[in-house]
C-alpha positions, -999 to 999 in steps of 0.1 A, spaced: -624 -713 758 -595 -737 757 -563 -708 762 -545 -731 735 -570 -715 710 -560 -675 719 -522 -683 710 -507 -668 680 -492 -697 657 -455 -701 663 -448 -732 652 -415 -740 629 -417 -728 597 -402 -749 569 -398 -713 546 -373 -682 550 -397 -658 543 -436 -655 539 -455 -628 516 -492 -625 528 -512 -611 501 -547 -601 504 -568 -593 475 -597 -572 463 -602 -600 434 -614 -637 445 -605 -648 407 -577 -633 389 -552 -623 414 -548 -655 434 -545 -672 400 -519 -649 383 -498 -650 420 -500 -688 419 -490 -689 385 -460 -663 395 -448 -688 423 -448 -717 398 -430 -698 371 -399 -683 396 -375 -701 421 -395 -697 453 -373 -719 470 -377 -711 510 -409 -682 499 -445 -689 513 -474 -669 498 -505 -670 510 -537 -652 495 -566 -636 518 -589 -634 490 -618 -609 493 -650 -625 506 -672 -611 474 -703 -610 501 -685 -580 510 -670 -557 485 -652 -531 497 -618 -519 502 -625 -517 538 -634 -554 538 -594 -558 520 -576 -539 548 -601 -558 574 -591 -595 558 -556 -583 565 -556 -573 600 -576 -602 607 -549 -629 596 -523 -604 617 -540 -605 645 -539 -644 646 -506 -650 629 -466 -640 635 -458 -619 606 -419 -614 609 -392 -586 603 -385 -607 566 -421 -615 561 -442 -589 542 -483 -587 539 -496 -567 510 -529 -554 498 -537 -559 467 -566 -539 450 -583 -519 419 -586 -479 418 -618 -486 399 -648 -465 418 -635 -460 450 -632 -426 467 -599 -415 475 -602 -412 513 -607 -451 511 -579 -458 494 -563 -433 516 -567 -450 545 -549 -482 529 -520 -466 520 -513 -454 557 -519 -482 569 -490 -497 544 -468 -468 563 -471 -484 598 -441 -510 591 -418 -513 564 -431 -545 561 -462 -537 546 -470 -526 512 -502 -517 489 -502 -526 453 -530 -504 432 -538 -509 398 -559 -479 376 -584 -483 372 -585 -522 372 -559 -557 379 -564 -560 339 -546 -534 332 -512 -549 349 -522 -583 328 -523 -558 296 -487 -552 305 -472 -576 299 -480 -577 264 -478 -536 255 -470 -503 273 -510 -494 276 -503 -463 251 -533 -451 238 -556 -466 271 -577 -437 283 -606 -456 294 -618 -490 312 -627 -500 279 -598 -499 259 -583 -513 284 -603 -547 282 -608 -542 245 -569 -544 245 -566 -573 263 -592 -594 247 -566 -591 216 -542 -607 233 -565 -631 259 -596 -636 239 -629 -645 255 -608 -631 287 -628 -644 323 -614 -639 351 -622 -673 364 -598 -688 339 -571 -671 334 -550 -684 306 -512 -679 321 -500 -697 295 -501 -667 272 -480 -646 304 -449 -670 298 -417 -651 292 -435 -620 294 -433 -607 333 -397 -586 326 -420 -568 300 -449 -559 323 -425 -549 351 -406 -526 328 -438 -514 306 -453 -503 342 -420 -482 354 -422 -466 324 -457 -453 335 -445 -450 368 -425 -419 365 -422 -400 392 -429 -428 415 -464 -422 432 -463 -426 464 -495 -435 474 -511 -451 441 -510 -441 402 -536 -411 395 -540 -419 357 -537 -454 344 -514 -471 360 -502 -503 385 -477 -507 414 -481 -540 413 -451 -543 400 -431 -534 432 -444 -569 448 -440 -586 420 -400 -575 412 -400 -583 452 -415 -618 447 -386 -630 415 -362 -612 431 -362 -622 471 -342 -653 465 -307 -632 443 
C-alpha cells in the first residue's frame, strides 16, 4: 500500500473553522443543516455531514461514523465534530456511551432530541406545551408542515423562525441537562446557537 494513502489530510484549508456533524437521520438533518448554512453568514465555516448509513441503525453505528472520519482527518483546536441523534428507543447505556465520548475534548459535543429531530423542527413554530407523546408531537407539526416527509423538508416554512426554536428549547432546557433531556426535549440548540453565532 502506497504510504501516501495512510497520511492524515493536511492540505490548506480555504475555511477558519470546520463543524463535522454526523447524524442518526440520512434525510432531515443534513437538509435542515444545509438549509442553516444557506440562511446564516458562514463566511470562513465548513460543515460537513456523516450521515448514518440506514443499513445500520444504531447509535453505535453514529459514534462509529464519527471516529471513522477522525481517524482519517485533522480535526483542529477551533474545529468541532458533533453527534447528532434521537432519544427515540434507545437504552440509556447507549446513549451513555455517546455523551462520554463528547467529554474526551472540548471540541466535541452531542446534540439529543426527545424523543425524535421533529420535535426541535416543532420548535421553531411553538414551545411543545401540551406534547406528551411521539404523536402529538408529529400531529403538531403536520399543522404547521403538512403532508411532513422527511425527504422533503420544506425550509421555506423555517424562515425567520430559528431565534424562536432556540429560545422555545432553553425554555425546556431548565436546569441544563448534562447529558441529554429526560422528558421531551432537544440540545440541538447548543450547535445550532454555535453554528449563527461562530462568526460575531
Amino acid at each position: 500500500m502506497s504510504t501516501t494513502r495512510l497520511k492524515r489530510k493536511t492540505s490548506f484549508r480555504k475555511f477558519r473553522i470546520l463543524f463535522v456533524i454526523a447524524t442518526e437521520g440520512t434525510k432531515t438533518e443534513p437538509q435542515y443543516f444545509q438549509f442553516l448554512v444557506k440562511k446564516i453568514d458562514s463566511q470562513g465555516i465548513n460543515i460537513q455531514y456523516k450521515p448514518l448509513d440506514s443499513k445500520k441503525h444504531s447509535q453505535k453505528e453514529v459514534l462509529k461514523t464519527m471516529e471513522r472520519w477522525l481517524k482519517n482527518n485533522d480535526l483542529r483546536d477551533k474545529d468541532e465534530a458533533y453527534l447528532v441523534i434521537d432519544r427515540d428507543n434507545w437504552e440509556e447505556k447507549e446513549i451513555k456511551e455517546l455523551y462520554q465520548w463528547s467529554q474526551k475534548q472540548n471540541n466535541y459535543g452531542l446534540a439529543v432530541s426527545n424523543p425524535f429531530f421533529e420535535y426541535w423542527l416543532l420548535l421553531h413554530f411553538e414551545n411543545g406545551k401540551g406534547i406528551d407523546c411521539p404523536r402529538k408531537s408529529k400531529d403538531s407539526l403536520d399543522t404547521y408542515l403538512p403532508n411532513y416527509n422527511k425527504a422533503r423538508l420544506d425550509t421555506k416554512k423555517l424562515e425567520n423562525k430559528i431565534q424562536n426554536a432556540i429560545h422555545h428549547a432553553k425554555q425546556k432546557d431548565i436546569p441544563l441537562c448534562q447529558d441529554y433531556p429526560k422528558i421531551y426535549g432537544t440540545t440541538v440548540y447548543r450547535l445550532v446557537e454555535k453554528l449563527i453565532t461562530i462568526n460575531n
